[in-house]
C-alpha positions in Angstrom: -31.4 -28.5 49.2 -31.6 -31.4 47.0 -35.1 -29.7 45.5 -33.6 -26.4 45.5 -30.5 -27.7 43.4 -33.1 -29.5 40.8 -35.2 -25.9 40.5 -32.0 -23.6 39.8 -30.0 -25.8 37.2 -32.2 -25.8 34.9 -32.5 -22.3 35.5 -28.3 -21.7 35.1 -28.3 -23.8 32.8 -30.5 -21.6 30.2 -29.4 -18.3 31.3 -25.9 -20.0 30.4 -26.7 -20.9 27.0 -28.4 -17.9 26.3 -25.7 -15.6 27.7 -23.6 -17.8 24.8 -26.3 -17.2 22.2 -26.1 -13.4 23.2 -22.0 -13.5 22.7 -22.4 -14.8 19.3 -24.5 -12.4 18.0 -22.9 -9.5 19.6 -19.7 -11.1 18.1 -21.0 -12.2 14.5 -22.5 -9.0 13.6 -21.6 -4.9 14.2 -23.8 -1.9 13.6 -22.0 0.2 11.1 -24.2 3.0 10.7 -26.1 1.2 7.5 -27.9 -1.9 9.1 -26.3 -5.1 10.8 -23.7 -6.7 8.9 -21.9 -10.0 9.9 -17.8 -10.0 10.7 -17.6 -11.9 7.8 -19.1 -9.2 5.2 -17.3 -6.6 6.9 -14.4 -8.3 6.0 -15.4 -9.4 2.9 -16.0 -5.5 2.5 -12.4 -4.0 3.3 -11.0 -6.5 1.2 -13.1 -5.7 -2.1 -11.8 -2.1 -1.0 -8.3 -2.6 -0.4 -8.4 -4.7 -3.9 -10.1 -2.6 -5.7 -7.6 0.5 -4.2 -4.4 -1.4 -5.1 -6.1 -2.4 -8.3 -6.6 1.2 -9.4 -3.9 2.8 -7.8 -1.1 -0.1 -9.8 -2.7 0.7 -13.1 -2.4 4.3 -12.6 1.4 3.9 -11.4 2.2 0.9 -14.5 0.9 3.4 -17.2 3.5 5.8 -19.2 4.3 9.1 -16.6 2.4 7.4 -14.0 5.6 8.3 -11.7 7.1 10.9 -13.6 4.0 13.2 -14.0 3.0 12.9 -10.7 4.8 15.9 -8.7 3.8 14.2 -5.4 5.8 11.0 -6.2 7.8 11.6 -8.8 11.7 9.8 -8.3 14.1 12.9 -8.2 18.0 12.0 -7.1 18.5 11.4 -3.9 19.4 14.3 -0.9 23.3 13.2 -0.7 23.1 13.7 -4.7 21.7 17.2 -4.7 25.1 18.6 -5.0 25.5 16.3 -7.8 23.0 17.0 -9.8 23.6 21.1 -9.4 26.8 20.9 -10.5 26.5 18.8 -13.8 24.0 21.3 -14.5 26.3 24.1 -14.3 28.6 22.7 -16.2 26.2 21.5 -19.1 25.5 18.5 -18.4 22.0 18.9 -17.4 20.7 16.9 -20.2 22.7 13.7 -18.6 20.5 14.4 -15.2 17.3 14.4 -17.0 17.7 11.0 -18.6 18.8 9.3 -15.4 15.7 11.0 -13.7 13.2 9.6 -16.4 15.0 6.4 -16.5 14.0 6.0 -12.7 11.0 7.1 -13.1 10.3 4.6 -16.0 12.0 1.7 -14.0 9.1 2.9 -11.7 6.2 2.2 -13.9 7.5 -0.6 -15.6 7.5 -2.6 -12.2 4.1 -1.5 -11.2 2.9 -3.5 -13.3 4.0 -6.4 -11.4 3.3 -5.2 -7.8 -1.0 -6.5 -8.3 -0.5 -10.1 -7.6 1.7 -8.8 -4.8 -0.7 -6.9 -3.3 -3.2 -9.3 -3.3 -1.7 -12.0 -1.4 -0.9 -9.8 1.3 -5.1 -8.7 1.4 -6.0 -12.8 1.7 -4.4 -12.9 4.9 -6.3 -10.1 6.6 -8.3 -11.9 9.1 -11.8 -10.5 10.5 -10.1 -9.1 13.6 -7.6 -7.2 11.5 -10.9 -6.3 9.6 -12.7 -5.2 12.5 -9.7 -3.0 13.4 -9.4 -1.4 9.8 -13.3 -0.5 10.1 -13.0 1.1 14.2 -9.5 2.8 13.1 -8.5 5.7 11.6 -8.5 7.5 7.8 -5.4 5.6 6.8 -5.7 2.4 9.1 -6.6 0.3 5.8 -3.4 1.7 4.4 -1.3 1.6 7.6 -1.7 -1.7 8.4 -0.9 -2.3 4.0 2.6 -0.6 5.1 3.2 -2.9 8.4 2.5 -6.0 7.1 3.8 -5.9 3.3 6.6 -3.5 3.5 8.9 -5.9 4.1 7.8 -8.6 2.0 7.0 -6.2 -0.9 10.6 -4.6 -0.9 12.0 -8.2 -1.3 9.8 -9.6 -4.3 10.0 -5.7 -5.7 13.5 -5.2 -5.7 14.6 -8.0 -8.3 11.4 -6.5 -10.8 13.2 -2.7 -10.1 16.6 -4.1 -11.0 15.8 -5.2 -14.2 13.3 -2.8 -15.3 16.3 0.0 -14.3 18.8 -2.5 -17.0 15.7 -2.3 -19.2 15.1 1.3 -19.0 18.9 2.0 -19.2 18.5 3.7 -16.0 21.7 1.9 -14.3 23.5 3.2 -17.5 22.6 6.8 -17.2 23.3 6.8 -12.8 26.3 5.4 -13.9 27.3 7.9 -16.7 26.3 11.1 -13.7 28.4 9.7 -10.7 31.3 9.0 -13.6 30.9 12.6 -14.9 30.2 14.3 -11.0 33.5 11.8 -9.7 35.8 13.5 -12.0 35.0 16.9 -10.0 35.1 15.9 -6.3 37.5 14.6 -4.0 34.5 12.2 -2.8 33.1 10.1 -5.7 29.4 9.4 -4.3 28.0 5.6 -5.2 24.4 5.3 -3.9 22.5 2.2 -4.2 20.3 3.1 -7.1 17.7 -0.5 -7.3 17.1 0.0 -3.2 16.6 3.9 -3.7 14.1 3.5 -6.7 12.2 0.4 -4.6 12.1 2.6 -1.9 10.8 5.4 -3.9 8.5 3.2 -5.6 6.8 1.8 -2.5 5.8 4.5 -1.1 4.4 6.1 -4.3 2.5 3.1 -4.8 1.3 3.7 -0.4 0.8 6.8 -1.6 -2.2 6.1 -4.1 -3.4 3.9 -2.0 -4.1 6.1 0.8 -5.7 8.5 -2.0 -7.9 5.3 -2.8 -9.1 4.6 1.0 -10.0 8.5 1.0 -12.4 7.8 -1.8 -14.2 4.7 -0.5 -14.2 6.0 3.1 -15.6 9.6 2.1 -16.7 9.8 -1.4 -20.2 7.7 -1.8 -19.7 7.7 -5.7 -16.4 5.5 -5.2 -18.1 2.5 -3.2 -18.7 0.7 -6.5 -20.3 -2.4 -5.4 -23.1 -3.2 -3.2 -20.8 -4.6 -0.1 -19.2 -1.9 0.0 -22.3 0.8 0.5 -22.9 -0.8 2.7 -19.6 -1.8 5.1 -18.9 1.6 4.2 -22.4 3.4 4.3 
């Protein structure tokens, strides 16, 4: 037994080791279609994308009619004021709508500009396994798990940018000046929350582009600008 036991440890005690070397490089690398590439590009990789997407979609969104030219997120009044803006239209009053429309709209832009920083503190905390996850997932996953894991934190450091660039843009003036005009005519004066509508709004124009982004660099070889990305992407 005793010369038995001497002849298999050795034996266990490679095939243990080398089952552990085998982990790690199952582990530290993944075959994406264009050569072997370490959890740590691939990483590296979604995070050059998801920068490069919030990058280009802020600076779209920051620049003059960057929300109010855009049909597909454009900040119209809210459902419960439909009503409200029909009927200041039908009494001439339409040109009082259109200002507080723009206004939003501009309020929209102007804090853009400061959503960048934002954005990328949320991409430094991806870790490789949320990496891993973006790569095996879905079209959107790189902009789902954006939504899920900055929503919250975004809405609250957006908010205070939204409120002052609606005083800038006189945009509280102008909501203001409607519901004043539109409460004169109703029995039920309406008094939505205009800053958490527009950040609202905002976000998810600003999801929105970014999703259009993660199209381009999953789909569209002329879009994967740098190197890491051909190949993460490839």
């Amino acid at each position: 037994m005793k010369k038995m036991l001497k002849f298999l440890l050795p034996l266990y005690t490679f095939l243990f080791f080398t089952s552990c070397e085998t982990a790690q490089q199952v582990l530290g690398s993944m075959n994406t279609g264009n050569g072997s590439l370490s959890t740590a590009e691939i990483a590296s990789g979604l995070k050059e994308a998801l920068s490069i997407g919030t990058q280009n979609s802020t600076t779209r969104l920051s620049a003059v009619d960057g929300f109010f030219s855009n049909a597909a997120i454009k900040i119209l009044l809210p459902e419960e004021a439909q009503k409200v803006e029909s009927t200041l239209r039908n009494i001439g009053l339409g040109n009082l709508v259109d200002k507080a429309i723009l206004s939003m709209n501009r309020a929209a832009e102007d804090a853009s500009k400061e959503a960048t920083p934002i954005f990328v503190n949320a991409i430094k905390e991806m870790t490789i396994t949320d990496a891993l996850g973006i790569l095996k997932g879905g079209d959107y996953a790189a902009t789902d798990y954006f939504k899920g894991k900055t929503t919250t934190p975004l809405t609250a450091a957006f908010k205070p940018v939204i409120e002052k660039a609606l005083a800038k843009t006189n945009a509280t003036k102008y909501w203001s000046d409607v519901f004043t005009a539109y409460n004169k005519f109703t029995a039920k004066p309406i008094n939505p929350d205009l800053s958490g509508y527009v950040t609202e709004k905002s976000l998810s124009g600003i999801f929105y582009e970014v999703s259009l982004e993660e199209q381009k660099i999953r789909k569209d070889p002329a879009a994967r600008v740098t190197e890491l990305l051909k190949k993460v992407f490839g």
